[in-house]
C-alpha positions as CSV (number, residue, x, y, z in Angstrom):
1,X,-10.7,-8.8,1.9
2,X,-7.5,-9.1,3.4
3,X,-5.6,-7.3,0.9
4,X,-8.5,-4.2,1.6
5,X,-8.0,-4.7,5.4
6,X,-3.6,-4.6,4.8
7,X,-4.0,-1.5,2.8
8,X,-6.1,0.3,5.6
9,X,-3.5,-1.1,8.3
10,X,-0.7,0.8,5.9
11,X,-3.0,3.3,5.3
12,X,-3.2,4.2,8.9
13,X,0.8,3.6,9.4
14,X,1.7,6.1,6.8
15,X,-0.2,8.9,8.2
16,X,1.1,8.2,11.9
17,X,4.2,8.4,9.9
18,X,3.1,11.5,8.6
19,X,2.3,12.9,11.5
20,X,5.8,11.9,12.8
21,X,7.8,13.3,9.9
22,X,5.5,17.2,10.1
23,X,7.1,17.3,13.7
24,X,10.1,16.6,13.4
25,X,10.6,18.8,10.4
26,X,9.4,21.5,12.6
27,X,12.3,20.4,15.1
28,X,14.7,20.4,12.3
29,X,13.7,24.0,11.3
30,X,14.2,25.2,14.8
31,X,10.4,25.9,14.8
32,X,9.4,23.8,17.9
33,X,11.0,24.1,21.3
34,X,12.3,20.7,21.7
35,X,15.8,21.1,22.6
36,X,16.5,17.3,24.3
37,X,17.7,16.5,20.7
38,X,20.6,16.8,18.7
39,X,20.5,17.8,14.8
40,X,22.5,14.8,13.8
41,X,19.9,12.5,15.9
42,X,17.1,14.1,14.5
43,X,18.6,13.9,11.3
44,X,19.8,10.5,11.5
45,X,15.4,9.7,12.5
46,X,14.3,11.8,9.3
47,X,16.0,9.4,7.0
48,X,14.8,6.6,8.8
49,X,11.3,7.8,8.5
50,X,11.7,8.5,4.6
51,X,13.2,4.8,4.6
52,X,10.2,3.7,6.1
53,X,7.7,5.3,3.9
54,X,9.3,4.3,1.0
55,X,9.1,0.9,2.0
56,X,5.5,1.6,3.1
57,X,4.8,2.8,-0.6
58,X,6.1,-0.2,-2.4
59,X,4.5,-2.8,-0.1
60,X,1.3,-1.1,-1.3
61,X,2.4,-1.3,-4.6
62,X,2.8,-5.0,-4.1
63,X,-0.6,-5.0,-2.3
64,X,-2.1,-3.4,-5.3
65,X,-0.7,-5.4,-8.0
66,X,-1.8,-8.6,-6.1
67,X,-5.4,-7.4,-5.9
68,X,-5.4,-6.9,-9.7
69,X,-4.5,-10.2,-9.9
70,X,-6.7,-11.9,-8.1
71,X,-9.1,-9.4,-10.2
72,X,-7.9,-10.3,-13.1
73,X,-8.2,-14.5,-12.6
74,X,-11.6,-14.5,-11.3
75,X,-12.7,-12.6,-14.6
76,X,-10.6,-15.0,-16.6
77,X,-12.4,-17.5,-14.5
78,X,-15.8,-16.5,-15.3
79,X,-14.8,-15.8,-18.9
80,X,-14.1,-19.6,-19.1
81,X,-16.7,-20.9,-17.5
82,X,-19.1,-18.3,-20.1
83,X,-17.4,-20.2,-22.9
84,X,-18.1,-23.6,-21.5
85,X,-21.6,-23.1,-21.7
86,X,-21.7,-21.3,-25.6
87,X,-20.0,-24.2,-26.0
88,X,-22.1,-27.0,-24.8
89,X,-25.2,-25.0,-26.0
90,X,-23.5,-25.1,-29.7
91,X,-22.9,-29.0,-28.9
92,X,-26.5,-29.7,-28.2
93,X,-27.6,-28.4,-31.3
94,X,-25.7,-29.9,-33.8
């Protein structure tokens, strides 16, 4: 649950960052009248927010590959307790 609840927090992250990066490409192109910035500056905050959502993307790799994980030992858990009891049924009737 808090691996579901960390992927909706970046979830929600990445699409404000979405959000961001639409307007300020708009800037960029010229196509909103927001003159108070400079090119370089908005230039200089485009990388930044492709910085950040690369970083967002691999944290939710991380996120992903831990769930699978956790996934993957609780069926290995019930696996082995399955074969604990095939084996203690095969016991009792020898």
């Amino acid at each position: 649950q808090a691996i579901q609840r960390q992927l909706e927090e970046l979830e929600e992250r990445q699409r404000a960052l979405e959000i961001f990066g639409v307007k300020l490409e708009r800037e960029l192109r010229g196509e909103s009248d927001s003159g108070t910035k400079d090119e370089s500056q908005m230039l200089h905050e485009w990388f930044e927010l492709v910085l950040e959502k690369n970083k967002l993307m691999r944290y939710e790799s991380e996120l992903l590959i831990i769930a699978q994980e956790l996934e993957l030992e609780d069926h290995q858990s019930r696996l082995e307790q399955k074969l604990r009891e095939k084996m203690a049924i095969d016991g009792k009737s020898k």
